[in-house]
PDB file of N, CA, C and O in Angstrom:
ATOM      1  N   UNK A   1     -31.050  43.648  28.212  1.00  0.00           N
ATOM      2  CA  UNK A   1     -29.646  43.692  28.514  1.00  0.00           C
ATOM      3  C   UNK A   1     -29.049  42.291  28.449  1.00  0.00           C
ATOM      4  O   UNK A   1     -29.720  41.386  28.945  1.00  0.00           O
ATOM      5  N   UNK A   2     -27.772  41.974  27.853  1.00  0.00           N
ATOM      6  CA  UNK A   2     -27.032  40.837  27.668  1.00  0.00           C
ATOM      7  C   UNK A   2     -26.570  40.441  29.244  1.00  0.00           C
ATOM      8  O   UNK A   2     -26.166  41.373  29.940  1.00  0.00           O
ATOM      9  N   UNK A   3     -26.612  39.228  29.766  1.00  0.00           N
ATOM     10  CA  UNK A   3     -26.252  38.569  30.375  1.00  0.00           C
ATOM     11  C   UNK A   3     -24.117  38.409  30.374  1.00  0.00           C
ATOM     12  O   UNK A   3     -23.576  37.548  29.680  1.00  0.00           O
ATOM     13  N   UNK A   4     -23.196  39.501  31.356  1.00  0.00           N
ATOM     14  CA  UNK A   4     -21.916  38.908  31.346  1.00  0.00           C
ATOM     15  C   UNK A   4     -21.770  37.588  31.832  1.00  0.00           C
ATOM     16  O   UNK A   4     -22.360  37.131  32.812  1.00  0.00           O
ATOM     17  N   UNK A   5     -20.757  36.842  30.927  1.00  0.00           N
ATOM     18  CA  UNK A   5     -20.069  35.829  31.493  1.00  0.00           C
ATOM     19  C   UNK A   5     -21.017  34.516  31.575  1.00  0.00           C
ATOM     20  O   UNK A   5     -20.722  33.507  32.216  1.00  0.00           O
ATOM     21  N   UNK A   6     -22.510  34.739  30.626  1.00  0.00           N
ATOM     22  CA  UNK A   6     -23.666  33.578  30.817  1.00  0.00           C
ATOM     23  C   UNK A   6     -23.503  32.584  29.573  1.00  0.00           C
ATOM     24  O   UNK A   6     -22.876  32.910  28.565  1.00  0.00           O
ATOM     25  N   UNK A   7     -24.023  31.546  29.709  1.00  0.00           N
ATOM     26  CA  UNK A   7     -24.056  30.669  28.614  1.00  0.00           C
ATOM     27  C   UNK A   7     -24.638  31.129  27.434  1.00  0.00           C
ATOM     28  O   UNK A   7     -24.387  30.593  26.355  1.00  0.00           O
ATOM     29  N   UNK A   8     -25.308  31.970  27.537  1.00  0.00           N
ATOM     30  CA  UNK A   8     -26.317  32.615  26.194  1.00  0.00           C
ATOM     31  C   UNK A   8     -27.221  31.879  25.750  1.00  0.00           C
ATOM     32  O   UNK A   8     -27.262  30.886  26.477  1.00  0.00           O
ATOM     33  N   UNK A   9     -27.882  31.824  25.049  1.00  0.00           N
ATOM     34  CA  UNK A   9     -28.518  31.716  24.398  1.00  0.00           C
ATOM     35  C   UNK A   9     -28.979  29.735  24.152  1.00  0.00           C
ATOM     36  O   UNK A   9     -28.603  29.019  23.224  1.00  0.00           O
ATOM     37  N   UNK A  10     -29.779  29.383  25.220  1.00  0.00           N
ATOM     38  CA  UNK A  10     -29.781  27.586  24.715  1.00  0.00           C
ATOM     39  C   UNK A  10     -29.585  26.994  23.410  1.00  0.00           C
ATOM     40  O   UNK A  10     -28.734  26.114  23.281  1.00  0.00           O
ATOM     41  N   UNK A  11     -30.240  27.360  22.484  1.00  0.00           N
ATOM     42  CA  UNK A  11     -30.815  27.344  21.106  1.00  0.00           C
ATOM     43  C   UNK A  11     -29.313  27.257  20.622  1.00  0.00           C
ATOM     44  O   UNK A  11     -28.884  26.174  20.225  1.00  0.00           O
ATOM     45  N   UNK A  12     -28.300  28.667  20.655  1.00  0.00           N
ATOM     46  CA  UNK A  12     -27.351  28.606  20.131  1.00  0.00           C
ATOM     47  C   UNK A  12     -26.425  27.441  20.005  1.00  0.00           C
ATOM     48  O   UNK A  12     -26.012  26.789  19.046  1.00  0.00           O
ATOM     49  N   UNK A  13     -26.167  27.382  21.767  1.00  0.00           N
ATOM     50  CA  UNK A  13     -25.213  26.822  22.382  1.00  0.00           C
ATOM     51  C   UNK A  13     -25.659  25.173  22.076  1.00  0.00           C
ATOM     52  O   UNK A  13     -24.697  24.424  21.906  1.00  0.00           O
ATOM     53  N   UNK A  14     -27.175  24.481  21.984  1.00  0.00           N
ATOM     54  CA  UNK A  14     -26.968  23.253  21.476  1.00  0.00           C
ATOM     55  C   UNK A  14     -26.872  23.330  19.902  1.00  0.00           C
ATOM     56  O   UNK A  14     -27.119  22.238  19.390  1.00  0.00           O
ATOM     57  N   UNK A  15     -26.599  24.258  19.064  1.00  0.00           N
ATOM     58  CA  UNK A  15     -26.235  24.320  17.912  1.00  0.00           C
ATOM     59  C   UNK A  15     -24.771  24.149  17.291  1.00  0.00           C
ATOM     60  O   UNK A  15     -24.313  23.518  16.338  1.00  0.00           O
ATOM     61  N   UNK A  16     -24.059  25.306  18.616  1.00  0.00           N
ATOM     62  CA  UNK A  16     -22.454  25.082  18.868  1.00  0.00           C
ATOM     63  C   UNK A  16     -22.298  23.649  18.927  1.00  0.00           C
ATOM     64  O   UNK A  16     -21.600  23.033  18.122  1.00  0.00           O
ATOM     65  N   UNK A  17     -23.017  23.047  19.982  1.00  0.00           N
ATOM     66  CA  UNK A  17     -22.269  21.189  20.509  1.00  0.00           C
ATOM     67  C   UNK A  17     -22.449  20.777  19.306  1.00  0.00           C
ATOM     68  O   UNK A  17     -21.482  20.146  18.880  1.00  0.00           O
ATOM     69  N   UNK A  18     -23.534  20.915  18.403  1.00  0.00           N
ATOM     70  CA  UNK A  18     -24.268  19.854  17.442  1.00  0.00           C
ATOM     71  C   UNK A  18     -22.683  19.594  16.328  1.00  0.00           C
ATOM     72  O   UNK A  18     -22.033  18.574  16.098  1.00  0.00           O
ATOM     73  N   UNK A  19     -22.491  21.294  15.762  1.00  0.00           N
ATOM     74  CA  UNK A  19     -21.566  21.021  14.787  1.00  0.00           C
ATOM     75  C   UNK A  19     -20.379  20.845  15.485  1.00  0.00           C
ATOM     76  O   UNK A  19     -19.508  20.278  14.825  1.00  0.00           O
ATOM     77  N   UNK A  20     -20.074  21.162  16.636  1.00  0.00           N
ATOM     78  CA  UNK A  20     -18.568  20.686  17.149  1.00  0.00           C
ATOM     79  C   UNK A  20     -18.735  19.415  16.927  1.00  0.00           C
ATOM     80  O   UNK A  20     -17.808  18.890  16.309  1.00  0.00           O
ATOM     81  N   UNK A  21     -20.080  18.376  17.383  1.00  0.00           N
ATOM     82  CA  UNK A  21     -19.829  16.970  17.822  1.00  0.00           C
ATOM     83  C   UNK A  21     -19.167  16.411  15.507  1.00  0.00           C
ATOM     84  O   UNK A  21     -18.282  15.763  14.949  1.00  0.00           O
ATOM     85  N   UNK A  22     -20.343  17.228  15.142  1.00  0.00           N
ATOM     86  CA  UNK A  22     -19.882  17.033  13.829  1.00  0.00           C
ATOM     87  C   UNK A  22     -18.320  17.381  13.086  1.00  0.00           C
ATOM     88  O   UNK A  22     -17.697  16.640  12.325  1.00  0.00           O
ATOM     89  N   UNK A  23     -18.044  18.341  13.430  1.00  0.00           N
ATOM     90  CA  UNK A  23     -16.565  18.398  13.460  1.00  0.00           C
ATOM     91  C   UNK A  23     -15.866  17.582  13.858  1.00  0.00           C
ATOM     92  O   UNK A  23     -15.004  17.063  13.149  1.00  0.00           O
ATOM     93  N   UNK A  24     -16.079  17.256  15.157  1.00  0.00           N
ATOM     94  CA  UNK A  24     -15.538  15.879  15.614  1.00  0.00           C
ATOM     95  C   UNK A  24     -15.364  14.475  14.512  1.00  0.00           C
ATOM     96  O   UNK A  24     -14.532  13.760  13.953  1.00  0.00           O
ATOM     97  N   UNK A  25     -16.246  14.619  14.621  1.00  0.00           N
ATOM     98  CA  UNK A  25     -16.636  13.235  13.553  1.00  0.00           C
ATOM     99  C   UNK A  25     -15.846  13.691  12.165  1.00  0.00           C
ATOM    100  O   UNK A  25     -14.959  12.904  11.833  1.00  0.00           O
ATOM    101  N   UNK A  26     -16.010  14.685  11.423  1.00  0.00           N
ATOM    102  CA  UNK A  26     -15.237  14.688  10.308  1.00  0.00           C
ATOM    103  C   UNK A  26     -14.032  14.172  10.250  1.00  0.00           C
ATOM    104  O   UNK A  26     -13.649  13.215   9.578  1.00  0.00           O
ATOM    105  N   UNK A  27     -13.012  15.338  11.522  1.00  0.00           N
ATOM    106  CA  UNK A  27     -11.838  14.974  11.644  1.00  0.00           C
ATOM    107  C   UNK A  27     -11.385  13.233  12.136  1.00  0.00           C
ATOM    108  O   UNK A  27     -10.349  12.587  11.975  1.00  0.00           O
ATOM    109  N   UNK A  28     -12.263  13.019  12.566  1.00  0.00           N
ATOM    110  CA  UNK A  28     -12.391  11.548  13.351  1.00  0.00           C
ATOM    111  C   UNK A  28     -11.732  10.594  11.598  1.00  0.00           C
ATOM    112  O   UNK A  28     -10.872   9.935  11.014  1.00  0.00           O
ATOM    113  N   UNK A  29     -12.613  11.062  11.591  1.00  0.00           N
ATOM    114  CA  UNK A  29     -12.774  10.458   9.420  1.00  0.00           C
ATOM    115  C   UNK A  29     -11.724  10.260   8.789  1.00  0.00           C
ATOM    116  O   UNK A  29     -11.040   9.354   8.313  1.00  0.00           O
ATOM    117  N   UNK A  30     -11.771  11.384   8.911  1.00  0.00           N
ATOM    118  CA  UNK A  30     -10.480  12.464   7.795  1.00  0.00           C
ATOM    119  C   UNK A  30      -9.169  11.426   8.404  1.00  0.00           C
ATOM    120  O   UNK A  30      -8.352  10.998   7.589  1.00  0.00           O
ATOM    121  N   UNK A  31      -9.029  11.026  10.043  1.00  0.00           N
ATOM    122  CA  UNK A  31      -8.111  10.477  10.452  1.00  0.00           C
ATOM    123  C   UNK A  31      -7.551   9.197  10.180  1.00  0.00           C
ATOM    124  O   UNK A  31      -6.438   8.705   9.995  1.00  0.00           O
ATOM    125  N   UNK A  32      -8.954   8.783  10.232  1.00  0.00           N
ATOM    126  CA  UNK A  32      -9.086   7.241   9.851  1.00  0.00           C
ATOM    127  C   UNK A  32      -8.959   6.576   8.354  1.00  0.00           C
ATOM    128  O   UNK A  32      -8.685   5.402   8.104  1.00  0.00           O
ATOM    129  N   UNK A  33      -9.170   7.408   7.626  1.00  0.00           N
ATOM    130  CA  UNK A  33      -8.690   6.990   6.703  1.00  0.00           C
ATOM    131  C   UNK A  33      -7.464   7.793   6.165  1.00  0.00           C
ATOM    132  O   UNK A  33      -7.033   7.381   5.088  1.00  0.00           O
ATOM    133  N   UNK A  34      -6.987   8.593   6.576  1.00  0.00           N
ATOM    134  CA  UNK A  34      -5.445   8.707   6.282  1.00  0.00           C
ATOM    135  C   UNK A  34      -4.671   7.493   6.831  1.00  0.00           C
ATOM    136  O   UNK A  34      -3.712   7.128   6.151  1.00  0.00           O
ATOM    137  N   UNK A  35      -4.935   6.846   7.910  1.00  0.00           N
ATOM    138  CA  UNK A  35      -4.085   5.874   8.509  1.00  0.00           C
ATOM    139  C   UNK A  35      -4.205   4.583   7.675  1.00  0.00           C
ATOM    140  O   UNK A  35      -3.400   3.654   7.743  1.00  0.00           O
ATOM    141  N   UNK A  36      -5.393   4.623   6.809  1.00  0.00           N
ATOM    142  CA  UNK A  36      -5.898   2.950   6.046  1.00  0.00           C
ATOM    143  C   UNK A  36      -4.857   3.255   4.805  1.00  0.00           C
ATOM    144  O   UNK A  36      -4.341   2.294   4.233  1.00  0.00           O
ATOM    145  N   UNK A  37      -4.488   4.890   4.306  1.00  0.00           N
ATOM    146  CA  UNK A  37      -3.972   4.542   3.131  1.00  0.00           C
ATOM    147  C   UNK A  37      -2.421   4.785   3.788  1.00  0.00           C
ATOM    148  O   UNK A  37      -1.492   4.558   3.013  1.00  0.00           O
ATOM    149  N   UNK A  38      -2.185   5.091   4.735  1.00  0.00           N
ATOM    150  CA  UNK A  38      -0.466   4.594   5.260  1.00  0.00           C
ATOM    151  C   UNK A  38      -0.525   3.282   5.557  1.00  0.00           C
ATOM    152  O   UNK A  38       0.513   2.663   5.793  1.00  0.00           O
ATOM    153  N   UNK A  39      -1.717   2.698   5.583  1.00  0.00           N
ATOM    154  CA  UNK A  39      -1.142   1.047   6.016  1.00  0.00           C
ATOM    155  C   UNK A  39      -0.876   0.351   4.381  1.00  0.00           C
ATOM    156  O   UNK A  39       0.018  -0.409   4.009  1.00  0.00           O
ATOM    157  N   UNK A  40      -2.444   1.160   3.339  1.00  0.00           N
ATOM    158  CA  UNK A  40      -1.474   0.797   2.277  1.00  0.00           C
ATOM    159  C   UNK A  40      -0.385   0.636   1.276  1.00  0.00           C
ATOM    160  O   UNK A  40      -0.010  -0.322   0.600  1.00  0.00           O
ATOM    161  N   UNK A  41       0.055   2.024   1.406  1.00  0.00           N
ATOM    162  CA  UNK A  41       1.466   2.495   0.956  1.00  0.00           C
ATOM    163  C   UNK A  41       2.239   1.561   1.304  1.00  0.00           C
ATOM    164  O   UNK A  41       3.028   1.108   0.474  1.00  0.00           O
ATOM    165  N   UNK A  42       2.191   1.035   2.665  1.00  0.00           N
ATOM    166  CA  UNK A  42       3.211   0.306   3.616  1.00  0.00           C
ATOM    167  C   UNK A  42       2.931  -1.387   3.115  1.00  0.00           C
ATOM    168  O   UNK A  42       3.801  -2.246   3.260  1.00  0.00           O
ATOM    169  N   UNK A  43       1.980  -1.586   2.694  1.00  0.00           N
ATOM    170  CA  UNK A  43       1.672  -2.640   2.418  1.00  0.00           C
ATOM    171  C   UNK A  43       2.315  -2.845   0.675  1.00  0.00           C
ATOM    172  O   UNK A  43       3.112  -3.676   0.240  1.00  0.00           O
ATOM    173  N   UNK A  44       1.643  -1.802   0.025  1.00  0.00           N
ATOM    174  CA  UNK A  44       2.323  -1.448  -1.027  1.00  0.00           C
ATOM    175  C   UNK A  44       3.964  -1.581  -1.350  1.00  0.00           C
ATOM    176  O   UNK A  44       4.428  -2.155  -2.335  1.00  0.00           O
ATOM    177  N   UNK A  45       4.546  -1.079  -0.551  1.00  0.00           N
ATOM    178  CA  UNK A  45       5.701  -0.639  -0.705  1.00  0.00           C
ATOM    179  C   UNK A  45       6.251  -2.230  -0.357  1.00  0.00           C
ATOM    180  O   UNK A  45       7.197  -2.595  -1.055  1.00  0.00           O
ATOM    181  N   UNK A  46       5.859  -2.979   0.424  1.00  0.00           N
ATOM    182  CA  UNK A  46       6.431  -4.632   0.872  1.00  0.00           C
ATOM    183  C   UNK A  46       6.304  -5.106  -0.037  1.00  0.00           C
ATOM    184  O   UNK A  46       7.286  -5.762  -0.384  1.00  0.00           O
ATOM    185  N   UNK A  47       4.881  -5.117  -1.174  1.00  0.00           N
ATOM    186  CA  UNK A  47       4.483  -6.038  -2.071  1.00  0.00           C
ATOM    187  C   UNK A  47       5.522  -5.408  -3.303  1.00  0.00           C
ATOM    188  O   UNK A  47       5.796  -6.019  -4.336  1.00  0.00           O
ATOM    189  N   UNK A  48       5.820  -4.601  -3.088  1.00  0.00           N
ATOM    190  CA  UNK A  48       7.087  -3.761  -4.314  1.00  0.00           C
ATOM    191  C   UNK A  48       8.431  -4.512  -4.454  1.00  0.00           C
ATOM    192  O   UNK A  48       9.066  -4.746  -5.483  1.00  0.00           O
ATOM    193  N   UNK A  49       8.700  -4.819  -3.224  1.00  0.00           N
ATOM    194  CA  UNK A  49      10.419  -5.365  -2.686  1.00  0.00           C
ATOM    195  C   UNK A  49      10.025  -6.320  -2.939  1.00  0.00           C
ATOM    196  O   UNK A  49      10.978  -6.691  -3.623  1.00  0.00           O
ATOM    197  N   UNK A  50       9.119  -7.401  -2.982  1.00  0.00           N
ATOM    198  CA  UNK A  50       8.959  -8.799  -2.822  1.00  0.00           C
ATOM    199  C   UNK A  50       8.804  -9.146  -4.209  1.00  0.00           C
ATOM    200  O   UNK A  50       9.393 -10.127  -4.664  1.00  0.00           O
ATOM    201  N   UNK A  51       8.026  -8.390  -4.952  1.00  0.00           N
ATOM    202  CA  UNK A  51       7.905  -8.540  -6.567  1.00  0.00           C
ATOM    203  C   UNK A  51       9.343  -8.378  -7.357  1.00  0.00           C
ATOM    204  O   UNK A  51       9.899  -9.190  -8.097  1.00  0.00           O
ATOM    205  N   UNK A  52       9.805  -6.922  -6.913  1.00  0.00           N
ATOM    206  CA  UNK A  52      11.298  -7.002  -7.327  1.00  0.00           C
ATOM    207  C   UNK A  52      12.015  -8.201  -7.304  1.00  0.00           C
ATOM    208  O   UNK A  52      12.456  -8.777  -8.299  1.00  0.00           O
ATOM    209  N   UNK A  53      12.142  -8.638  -5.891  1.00  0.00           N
ATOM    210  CA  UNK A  53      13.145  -9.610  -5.500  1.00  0.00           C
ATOM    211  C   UNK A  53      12.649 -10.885  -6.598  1.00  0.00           C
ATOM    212  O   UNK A  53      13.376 -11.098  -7.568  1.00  0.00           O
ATOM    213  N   UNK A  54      11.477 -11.660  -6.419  1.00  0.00           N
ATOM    214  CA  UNK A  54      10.795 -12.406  -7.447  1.00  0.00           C
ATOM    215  C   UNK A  54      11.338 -12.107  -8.463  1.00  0.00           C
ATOM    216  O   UNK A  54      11.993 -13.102  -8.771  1.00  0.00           O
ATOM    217  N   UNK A  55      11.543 -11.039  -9.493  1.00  0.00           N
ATOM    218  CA  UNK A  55      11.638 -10.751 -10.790  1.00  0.00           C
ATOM    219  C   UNK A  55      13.269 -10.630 -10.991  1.00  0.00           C
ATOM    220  O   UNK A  55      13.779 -10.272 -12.053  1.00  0.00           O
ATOM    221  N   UNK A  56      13.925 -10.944  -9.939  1.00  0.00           N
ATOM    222  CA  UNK A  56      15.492 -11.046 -10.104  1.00  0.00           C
ATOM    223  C   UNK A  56      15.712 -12.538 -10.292  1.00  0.00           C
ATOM    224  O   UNK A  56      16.431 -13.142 -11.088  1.00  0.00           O
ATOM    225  N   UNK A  57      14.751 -13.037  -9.171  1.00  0.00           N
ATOM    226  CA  UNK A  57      15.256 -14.850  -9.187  1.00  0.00           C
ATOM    227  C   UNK A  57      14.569 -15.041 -10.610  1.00  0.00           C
ATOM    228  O   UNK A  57      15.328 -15.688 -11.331  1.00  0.00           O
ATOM    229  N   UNK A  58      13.593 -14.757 -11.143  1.00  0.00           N
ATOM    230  CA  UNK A  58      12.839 -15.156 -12.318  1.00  0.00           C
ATOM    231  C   UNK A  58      13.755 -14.711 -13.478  1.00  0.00           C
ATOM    232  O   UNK A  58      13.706 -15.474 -14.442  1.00  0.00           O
ATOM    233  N   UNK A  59      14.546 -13.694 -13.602  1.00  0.00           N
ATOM    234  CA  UNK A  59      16.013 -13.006 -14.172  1.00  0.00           C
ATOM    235  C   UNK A  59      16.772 -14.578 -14.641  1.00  0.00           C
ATOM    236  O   UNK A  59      16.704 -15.291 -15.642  1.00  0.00           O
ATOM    237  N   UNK A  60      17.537 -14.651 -13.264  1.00  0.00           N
ATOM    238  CA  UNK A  60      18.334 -16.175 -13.063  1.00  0.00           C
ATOM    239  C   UNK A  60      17.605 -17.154 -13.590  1.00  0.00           C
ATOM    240  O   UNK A  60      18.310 -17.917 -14.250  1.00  0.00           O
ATOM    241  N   UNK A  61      16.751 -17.373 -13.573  1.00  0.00           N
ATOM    242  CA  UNK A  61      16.201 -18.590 -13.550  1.00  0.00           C
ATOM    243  C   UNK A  61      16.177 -18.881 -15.132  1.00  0.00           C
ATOM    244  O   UNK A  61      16.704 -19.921 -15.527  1.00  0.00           O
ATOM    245  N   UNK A  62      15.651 -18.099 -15.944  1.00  0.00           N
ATOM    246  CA  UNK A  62      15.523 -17.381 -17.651  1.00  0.00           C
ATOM    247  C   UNK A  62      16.588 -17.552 -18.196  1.00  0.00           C
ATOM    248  O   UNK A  62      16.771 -18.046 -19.309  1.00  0.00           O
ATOM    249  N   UNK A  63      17.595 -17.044 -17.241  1.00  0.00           N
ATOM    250  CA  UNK A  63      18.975 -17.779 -17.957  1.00  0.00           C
ATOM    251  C   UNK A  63      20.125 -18.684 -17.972  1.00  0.00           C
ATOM    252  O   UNK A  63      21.014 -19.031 -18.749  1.00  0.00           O
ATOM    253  N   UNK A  64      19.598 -18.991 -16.400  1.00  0.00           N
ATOM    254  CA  UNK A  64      20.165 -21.117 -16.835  1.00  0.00           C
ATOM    255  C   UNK A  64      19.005 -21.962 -17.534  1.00  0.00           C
ATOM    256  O   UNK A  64      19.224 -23.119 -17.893  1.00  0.00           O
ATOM    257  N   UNK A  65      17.747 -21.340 -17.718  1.00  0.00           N
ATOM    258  CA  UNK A  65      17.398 -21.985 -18.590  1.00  0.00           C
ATOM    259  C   UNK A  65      18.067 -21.887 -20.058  1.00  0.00           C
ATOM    260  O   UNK A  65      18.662 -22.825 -20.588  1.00  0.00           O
ATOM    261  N   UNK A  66      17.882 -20.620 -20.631  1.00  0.00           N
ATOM    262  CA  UNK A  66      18.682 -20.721 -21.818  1.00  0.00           C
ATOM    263  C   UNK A  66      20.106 -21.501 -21.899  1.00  0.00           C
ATOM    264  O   UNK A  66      20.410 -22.222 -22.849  1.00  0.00           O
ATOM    265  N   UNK A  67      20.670 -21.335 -21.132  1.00  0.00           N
ATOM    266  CA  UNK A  67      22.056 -21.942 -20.935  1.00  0.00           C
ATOM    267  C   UNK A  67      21.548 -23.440 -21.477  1.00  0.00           C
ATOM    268  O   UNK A  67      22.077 -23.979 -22.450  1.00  0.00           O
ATOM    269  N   UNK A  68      20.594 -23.964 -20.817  1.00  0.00           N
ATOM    270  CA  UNK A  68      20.272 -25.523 -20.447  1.00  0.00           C
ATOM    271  C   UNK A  68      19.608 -26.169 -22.394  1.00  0.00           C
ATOM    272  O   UNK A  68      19.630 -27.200 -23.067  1.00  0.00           O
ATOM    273  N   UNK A  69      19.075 -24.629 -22.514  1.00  0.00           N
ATOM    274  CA  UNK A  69      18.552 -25.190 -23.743  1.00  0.00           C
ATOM    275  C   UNK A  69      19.554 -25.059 -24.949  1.00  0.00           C
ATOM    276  O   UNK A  69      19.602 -26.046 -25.683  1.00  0.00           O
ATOM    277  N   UNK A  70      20.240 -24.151 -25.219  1.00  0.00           N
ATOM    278  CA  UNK A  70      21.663 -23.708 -25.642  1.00  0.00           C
ATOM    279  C   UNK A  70      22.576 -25.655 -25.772  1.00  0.00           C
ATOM    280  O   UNK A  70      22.901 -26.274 -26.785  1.00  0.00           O
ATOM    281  N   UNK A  71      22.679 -25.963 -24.610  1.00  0.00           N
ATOM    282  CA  UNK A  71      23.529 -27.498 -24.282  1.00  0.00           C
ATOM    283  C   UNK A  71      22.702 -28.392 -24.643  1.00  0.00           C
ATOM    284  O   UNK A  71      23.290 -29.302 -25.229  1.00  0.00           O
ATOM    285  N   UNK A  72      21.258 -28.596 -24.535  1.00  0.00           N
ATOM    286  CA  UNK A  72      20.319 -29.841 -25.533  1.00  0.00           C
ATOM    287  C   UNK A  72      20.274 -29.863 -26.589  1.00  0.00           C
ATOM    288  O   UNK A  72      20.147 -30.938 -27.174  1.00  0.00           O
ATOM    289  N   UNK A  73      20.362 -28.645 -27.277  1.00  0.00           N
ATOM    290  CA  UNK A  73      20.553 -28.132 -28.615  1.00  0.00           C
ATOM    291  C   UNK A  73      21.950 -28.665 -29.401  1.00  0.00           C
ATOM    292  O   UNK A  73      22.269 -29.057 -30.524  1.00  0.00           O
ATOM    293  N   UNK A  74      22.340 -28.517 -28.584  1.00  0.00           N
ATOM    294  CA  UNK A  74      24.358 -28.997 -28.860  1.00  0.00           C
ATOM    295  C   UNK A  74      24.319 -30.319 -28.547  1.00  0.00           C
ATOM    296  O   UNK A  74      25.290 -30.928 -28.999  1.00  0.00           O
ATOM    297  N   UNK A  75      23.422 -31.087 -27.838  1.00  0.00           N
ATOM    298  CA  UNK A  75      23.806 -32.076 -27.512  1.00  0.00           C
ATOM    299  C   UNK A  75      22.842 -33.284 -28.702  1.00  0.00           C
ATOM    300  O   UNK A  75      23.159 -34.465 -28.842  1.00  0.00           O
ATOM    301  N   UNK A  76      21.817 -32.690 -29.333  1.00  0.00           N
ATOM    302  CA  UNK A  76      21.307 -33.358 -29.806  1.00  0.00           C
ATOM    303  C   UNK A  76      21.891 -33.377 -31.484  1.00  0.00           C
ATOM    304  O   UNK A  76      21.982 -34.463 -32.058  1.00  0.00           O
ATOM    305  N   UNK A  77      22.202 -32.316 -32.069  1.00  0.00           N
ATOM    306  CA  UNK A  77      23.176 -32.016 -32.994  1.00  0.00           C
ATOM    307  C   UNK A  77      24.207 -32.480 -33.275  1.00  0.00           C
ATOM    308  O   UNK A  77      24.514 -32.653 -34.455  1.00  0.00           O
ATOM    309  N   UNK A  78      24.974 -32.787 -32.312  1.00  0.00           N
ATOM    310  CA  UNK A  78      26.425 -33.295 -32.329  1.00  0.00           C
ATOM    311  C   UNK A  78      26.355 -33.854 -31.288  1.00  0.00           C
ATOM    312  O   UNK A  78      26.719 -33.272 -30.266  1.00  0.00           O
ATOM    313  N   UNK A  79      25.836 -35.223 -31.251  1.00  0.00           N
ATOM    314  CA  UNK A  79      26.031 -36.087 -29.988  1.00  0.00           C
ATOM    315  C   UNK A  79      26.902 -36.772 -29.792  1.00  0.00           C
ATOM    316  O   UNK A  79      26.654 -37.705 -29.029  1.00  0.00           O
ATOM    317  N   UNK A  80      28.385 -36.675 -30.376  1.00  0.00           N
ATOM    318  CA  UNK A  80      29.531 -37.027 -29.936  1.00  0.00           C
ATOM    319  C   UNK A  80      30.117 -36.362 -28.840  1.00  0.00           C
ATOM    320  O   UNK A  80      30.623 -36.951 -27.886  1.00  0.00           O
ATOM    321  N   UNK A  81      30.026 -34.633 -29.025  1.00  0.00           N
ATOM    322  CA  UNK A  81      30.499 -34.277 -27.726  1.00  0.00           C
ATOM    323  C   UNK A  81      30.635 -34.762 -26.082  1.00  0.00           C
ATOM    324  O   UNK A  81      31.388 -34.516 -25.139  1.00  0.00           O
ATOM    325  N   UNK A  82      29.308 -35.690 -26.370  1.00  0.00           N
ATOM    326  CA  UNK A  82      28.968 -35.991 -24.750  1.00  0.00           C
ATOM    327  C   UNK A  82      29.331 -37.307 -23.858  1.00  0.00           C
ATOM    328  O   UNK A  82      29.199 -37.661 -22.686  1.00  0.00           O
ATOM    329  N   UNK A  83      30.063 -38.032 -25.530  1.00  0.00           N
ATOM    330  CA  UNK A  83      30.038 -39.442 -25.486  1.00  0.00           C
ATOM    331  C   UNK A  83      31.685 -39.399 -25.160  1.00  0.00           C
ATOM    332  O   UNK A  83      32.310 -40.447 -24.999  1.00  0.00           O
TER     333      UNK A  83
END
């Protein structure tokens, strides 16, 4: 006859803990590295804005240079203008 309301079975029941503790641990996992790749997204996503921003001043920069080389060009050509 079954035992109401008893722990059952030892054997089982440290079988139950074994894979709960393992379950545990998966999800533990599963957690931990979802959070490493939100830190990189986040990290990602900074190094995105900062490259952008870089590649605007590097924009500007490309074209007072041309400007600059455009006026040496003119200036070495026709060096009366300057005189």
């Amino acid at each position: 006859m079954g035992r109401g309301g008893g722990m059952g079975n030892p054997v089982n029941v440290g079988i139950a803990v074994q894979a709960d503790w393992e379950n545990r641990e998966f999800i533990s996992n599963i957690s931990l590295n979802v959070r490493r790749l939100f830190d990189f997204l986040l990290r990602f996503a900074t190094t995105k804005s900062k490259l952008a921003s870089l590649n605007e001043k590097l924009d500007i920069l490309e074209r007072k240079l041309e400007v600059l080389e455009v006026q040496v060009s003119s200036a070495t050509t026709n060096p009366s203008v300057f005189n």
